[in-house]
C-alpha positions as CSV (number, residue, x, y, z in Angstrom):
1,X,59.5,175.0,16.4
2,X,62.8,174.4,17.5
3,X,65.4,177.5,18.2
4,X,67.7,177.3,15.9
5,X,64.7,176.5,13.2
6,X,63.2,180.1,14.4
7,X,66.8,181.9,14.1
8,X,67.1,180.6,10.8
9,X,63.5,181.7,9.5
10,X,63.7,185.4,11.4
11,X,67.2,186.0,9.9
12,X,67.0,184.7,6.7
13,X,62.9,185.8,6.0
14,X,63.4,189.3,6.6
15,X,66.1,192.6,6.7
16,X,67.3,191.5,10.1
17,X,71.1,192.4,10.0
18,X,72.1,190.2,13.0
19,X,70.9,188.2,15.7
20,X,72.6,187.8,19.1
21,X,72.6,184.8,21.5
22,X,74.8,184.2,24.9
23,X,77.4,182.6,23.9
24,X,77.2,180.0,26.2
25,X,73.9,179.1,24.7
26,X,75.3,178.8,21.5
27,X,77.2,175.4,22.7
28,X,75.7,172.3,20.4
29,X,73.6,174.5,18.1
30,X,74.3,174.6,14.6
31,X,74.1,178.2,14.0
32,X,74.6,180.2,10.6
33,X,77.9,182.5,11.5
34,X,76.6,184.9,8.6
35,X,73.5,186.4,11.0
36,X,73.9,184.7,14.7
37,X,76.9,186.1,16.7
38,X,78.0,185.1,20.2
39,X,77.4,188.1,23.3
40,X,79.2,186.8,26.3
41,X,77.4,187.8,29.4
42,X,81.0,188.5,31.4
43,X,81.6,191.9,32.7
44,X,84.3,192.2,29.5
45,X,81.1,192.0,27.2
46,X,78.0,193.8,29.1
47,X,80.0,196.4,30.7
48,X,80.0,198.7,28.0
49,X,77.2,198.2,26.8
50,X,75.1,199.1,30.3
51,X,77.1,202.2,30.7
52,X,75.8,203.2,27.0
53,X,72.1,202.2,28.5
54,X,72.5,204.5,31.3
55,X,73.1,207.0,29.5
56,X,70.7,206.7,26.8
57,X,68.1,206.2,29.9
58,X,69.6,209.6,31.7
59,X,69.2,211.9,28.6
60,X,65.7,210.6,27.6
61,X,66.7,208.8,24.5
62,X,65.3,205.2,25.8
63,X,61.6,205.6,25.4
64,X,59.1,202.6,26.9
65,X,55.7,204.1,27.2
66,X,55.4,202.6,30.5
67,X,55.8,198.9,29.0
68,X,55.0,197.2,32.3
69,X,57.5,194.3,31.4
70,X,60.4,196.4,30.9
71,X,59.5,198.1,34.1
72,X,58.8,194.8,36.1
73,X,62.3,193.4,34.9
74,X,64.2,196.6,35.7
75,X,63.0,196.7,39.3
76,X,64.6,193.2,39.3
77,X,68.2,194.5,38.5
78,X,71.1,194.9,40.1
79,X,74.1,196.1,39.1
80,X,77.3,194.1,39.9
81,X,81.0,195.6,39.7
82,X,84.3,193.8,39.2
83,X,87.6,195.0,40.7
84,X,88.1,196.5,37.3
85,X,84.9,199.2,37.4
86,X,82.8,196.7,35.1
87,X,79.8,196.5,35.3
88,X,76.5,194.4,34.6
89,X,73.1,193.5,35.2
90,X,72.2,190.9,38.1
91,X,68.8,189.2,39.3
92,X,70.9,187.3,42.3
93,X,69.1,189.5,45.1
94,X,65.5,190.0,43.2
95,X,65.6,186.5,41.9
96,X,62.6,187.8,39.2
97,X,63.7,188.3,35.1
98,X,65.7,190.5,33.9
99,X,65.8,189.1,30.2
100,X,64.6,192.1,28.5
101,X,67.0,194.4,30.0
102,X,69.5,192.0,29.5
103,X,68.7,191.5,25.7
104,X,68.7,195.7,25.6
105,X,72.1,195.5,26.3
106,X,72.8,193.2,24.1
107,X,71.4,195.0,21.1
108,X,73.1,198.2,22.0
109,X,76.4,196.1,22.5
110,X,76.0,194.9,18.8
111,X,75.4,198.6,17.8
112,X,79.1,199.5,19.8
113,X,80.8,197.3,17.7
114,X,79.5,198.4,14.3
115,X,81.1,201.4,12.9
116,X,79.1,204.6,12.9
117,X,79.8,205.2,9.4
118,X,77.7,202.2,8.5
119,X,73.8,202.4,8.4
120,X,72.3,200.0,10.3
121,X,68.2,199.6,8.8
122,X,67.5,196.0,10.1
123,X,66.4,194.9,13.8
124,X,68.4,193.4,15.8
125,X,67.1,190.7,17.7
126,X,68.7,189.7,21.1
127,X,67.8,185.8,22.5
């Protein structure tokens, strides 16, 4: 099955609210604007949103149960600053995957940018 044939079937076959993909990614897919939305992966776009994971990791309110993936792939990042103060996730130094970090962030940068006054009941995906 081809990418965008899974997008369309998880989006469109369930609740799913929104589905992220990097934006670079997205270049010469046909993608349905209605439930796939560009993340960069700048500093601009996952700065935020790892700040918001740091937090939620410092007060107990990110919860793994030991997932040995999600521990593997955060031993593998590092955090990279701009001259601005953002920041983001980097493998350059580990050279091992940091994609489900990296997809965390993403879903909690969705979550940012949708107003709190709105329930949000669907997953939200992150490729």
């Amino acid at each position: 099955m081809r990418l965008e044939e899974y997008c369309h079937e998880e989006a469109l076959g369930s609740a799913k609210k929104a589905m992220q993909m990097d934006s670079n990614r997205m270049i010469g897919m046909l993608v349905d604007a209605e439930y796939v939305t560009p993340f960069g992966q700048g500093f601009v776009s996952m700065s935020s949103p790892t700040k918001q994971l740091e937090v939620l990791v410092r007060t107990g309110k990110v919860w793994h149960d030991g997932d040995p993936v999600l521990r593997w792939a955060l031993g593998n990042v590092e955090l990279k600053m701009d001259p601005a103060g953002n920041i983001k996730a980097d493998k350059q130094k580990s050279g091992g995957k940091i994609d489900p970090i990296v997809a965390m962030v993403m879903g909690i940068g969705e979550h940012m940018k949708t107003p709190q006054e709105t329930e949000q009941n669907g997953d939200i995906i992150s490729l």
